[in-house]
N, C-alpha and C positions, 0 to 999 in steps of 0.2 A: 723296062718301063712299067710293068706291071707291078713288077712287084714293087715297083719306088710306087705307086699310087695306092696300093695298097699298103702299104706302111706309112704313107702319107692320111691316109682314113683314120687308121688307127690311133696314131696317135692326136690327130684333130679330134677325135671321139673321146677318148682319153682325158685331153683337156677339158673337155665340157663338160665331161661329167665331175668332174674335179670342180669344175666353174661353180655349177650347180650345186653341189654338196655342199660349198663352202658356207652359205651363210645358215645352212642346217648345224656344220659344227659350231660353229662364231656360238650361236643361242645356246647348246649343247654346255659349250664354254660358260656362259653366260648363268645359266640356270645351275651350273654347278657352284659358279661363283656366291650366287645367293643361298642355294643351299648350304654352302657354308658357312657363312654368316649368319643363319639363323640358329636361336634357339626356344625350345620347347620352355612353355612356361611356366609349366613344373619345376621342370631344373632351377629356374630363374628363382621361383617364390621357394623354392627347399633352399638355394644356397644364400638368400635374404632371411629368411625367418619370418618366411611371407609378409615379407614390410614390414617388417616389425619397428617400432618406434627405436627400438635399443639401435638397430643399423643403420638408421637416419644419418647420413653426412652431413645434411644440407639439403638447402627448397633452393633455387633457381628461376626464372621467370619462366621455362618451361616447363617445370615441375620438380620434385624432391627428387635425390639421390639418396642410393643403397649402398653401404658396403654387403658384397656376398662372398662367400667361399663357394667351389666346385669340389664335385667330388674327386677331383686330384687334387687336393688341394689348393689352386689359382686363386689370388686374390680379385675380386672384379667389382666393380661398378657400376649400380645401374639406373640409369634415369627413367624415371616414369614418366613421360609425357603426358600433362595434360588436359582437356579438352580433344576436341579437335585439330587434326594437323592440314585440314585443308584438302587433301591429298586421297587418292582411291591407294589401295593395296600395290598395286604392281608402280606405279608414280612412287610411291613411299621406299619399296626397296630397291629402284634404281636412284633415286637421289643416293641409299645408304649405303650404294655400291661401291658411289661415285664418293664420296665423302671417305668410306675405310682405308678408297686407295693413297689417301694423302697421310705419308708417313714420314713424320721430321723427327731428332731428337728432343726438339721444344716444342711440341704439340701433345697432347693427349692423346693416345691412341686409340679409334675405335675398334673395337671389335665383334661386335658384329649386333642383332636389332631379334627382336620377337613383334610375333605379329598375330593377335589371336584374340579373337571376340571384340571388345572395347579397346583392350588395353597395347600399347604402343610402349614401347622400353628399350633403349639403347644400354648397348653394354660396354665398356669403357674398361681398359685398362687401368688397375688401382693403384694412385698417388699416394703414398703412405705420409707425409709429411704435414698434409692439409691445404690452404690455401692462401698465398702470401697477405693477404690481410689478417689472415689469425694472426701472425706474430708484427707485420709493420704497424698494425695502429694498437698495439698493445704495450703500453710503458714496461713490462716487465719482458717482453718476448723478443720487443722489438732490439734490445741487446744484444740477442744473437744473431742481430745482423749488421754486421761490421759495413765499413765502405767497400774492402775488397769484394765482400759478395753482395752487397748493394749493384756493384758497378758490373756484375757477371750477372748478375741473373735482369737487368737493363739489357743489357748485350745476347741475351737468350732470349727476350722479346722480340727484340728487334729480329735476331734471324729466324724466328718462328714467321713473324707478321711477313717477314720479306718471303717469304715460301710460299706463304698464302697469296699473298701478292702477285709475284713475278714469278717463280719458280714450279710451282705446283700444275698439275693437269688442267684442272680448274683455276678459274681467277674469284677467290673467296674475300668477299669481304666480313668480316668479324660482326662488326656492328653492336657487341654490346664488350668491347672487352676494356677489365675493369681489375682491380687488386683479387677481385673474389673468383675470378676466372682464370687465375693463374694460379698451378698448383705447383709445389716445389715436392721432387723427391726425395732419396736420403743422401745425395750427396747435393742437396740446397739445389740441381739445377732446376731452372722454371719451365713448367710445360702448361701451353694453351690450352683451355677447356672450351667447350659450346661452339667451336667453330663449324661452318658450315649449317649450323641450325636455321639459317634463314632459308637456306634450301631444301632440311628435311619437312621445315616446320612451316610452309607457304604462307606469306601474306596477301594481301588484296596489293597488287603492286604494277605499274606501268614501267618504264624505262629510265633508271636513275631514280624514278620515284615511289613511294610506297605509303599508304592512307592509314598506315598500323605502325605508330613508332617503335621499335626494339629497341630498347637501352637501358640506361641506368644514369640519372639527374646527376649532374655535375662531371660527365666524360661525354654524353654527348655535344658534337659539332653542332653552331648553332644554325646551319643549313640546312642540317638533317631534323633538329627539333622544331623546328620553327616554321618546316617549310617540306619534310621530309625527301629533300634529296639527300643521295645519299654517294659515296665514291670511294676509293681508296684513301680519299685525304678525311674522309668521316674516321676514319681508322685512324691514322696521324693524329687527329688532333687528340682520340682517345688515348695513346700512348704519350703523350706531352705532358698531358694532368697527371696519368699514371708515372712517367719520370719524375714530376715534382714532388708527386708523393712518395715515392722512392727516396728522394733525398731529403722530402722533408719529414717524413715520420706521420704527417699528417693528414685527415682524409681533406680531399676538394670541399665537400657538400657540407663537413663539419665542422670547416675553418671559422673560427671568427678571430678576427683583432679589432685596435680602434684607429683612429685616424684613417678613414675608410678603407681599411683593408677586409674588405666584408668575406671575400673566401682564400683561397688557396692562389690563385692565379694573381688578383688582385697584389697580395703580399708579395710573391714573387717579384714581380712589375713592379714594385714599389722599390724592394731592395735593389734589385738590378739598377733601376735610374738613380738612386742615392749611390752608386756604387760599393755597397755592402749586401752580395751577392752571398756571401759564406753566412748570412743572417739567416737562410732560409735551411741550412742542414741540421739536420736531427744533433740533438745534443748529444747523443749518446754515440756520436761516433765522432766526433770534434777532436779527442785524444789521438785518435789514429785516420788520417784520409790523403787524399792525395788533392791539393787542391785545386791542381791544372784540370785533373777528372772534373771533379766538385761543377768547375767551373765552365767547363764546357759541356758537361749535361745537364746543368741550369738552360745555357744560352738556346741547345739544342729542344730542352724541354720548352722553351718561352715560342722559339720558331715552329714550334708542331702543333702550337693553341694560337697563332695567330687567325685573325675572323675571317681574311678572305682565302680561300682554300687553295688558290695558284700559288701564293707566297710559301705554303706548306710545303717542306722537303719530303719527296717521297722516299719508300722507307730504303732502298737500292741507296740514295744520297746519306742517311742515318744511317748505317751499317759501314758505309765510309769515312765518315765524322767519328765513329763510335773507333777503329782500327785504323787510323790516320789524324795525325795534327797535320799534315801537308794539306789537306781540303777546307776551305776558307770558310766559315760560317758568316752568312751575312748579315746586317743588323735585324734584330726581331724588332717587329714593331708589338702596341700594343695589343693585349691577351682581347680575345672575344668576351664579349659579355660587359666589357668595360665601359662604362659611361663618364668616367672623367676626361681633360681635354687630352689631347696626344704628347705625350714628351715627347721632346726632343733626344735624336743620339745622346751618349753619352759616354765623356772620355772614358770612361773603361771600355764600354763596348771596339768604343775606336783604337784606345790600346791594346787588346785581343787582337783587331785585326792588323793589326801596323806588321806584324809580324810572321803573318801567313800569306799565302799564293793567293793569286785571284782567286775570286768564290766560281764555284761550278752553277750550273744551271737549274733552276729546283722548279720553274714553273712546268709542272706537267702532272696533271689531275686524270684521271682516268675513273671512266664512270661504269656500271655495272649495264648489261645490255641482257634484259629480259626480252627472250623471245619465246610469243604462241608454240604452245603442245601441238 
């Protein structure tokens, strides 16, 4: 009996000191993780060319991007943040902790932040290809983009946004993404940039809502502009403009036509109730498309710009639509922003669906939930 209590001590002792230790290594863990993610800002401005205009990528609403080399040779990326981020030192690099660990093949990947004196700089893995608007709104670039890679690098969106979404550690909403935030590598797939920046880059922000809009005119949701709430379907409705622009070659904000087709969405909506839906794809790929595609990432793109954001399919429902014709698409009504009267259905619409399963369920909006430090 002794000795059973005394082996009983023992190892109750044992555990507790194990108890105890534990959240000493956890930080241990934790601070190792940051220190790896940082870099000296030396290194940063040697393998830029201390900013040199010549390495300029691209400005951003958070600030310019660098191409750098390392002295391995690594190609890397780096954004200069700036102003203020809102954010004290130790806030700054647990957000950029929290943001490196999301790792998709259609996201950009961080790797890792400097943090020294003023300056603020994330480093980014380098997209050599540049940014799907260099080549889609360019009459000579936009060539090299057939429907088949039209219709794959849509479907690399989607499963990027649905990661962010549903999949990931975190529940990320995007909030500004746009043809210029989408980089394509060398084998054309698309990878998401700027994700996460709402949480390294803090706004003045309450619960779904925020007093500092993040975007870019003609992809924002007009909930969010108008009213700054914001959701996962703020995101949705950014990816619908971005599909139409995808099919149609041309930007939302710099559409004009006549007979009141004053933007991009407008035009759309228009061809769709005329039933001449194949009116709104890019000429230059007319020769070669598949038109059942065509036509059902119109319908899809018309249902992600709808104004009220429950009607909006979340992106889990578009990622189904996208790798199934068996999931019913339901009639889009009309696009946000629209101020003509509402059309009615229209037989085509209704012959698209004459020939699919019941439609699935799409009302379900989920909102973002800031909670006090």
């Amino acid at each position: 009996m002794v000795l059973f209590f005394v082996a009983y001590c023992f190892i109750r002792r044992r555990a507790r000191k194990k108890y105890n230790t534990l959240p000493e290594e956890k930080a241990e863990v934790e601070i190792a993780t940051v220190e790896s993610l940082q870099f000296d800002l030396d290194i940063l401005e040697t393998a830029t060319n201390k900013f040199s205009e010549d390495n300029k990528l691209g400005e951003g609403g958070f600030g310019p991007v660098y191409k750098g080399i390392l002295t391995n040779g690594q190609q890397i990326a780096v954004k200069r943040l700036s102003g203020g981020s809102g954010q004290g030192a130790e806030e700054f690099k647990n957000e950029i902790v929290l943001v490196a660990k999301l790792q998709h093949r259609n996201l950009v990947r961080l790797l890792g932040f400097c943090l020294e004196g003023v300056e603020k700089l994330l480093v980014y893995e380098y997209v050599p290809k540049k940014s799907l608007d260099y080549f889609l709104f360019d009459t000579t670039k936009q060539q090299q983009l057939d429907w088949s890679m039209r219709y794959k690098i849509i479907g690399g969106i989607a499963r990027g946004i649905l990661y962010l979404h549903e999949d990931s550690r975190l529940r990320i909403i995007h909030r500004d993404l746009k043809a210029s935030n989408v980089l394509l590598d060398n084998n054309m797939n698309p990878k998401i940039s700027d994700f996460g920046m709402a949480r390294i880059f803090v706004m003045d922000q309450t619960q779904g809502n925020t007093s500092k809009i993040v975007g870019t005119y003609g992809y924002m949701s007009p909930e969010y502009a108008m009213h700054g709430r914001y959701s996962v379907k703020s995101d949705i409705f950014s990816f619908g403009v971005l599909v139409l622009e995808i099919i149609s070659g041309k930007k939302n904000s710099g559409f004009y036509q006549s007979e009141h087709a004053e933007d991009l969405l407008s035009f759309a909506w228009k061809q769709w109730t005329n039933r001449t839906p194949l009116e709104l794809l890019d000429p230059t790929v007319r020769h070669s498309y598949s038109r059942n595609e065509v036509i059902r990432c119109i319908h899809m793109g018309l249902l992600c710009v709808q104004e009220d954001p429950a009607n909006r399919p979340t992106m889990a429902t578009i990622a189904l639509m996208l790798d199934s014709y068996s999931v019913t698409l339901p009639l889009p009504q009309q696009p946000a922003f629209l101020h003509r009267s509402r059309a009615k259905p229209n037989r085509l619409t209704q012959e698209l669906e004459s020939d699919q399963s019941p439609s699935q369920s799409i009302n379900e909006a989920s909102f973002t939930e800031i909670h006090p430090r």
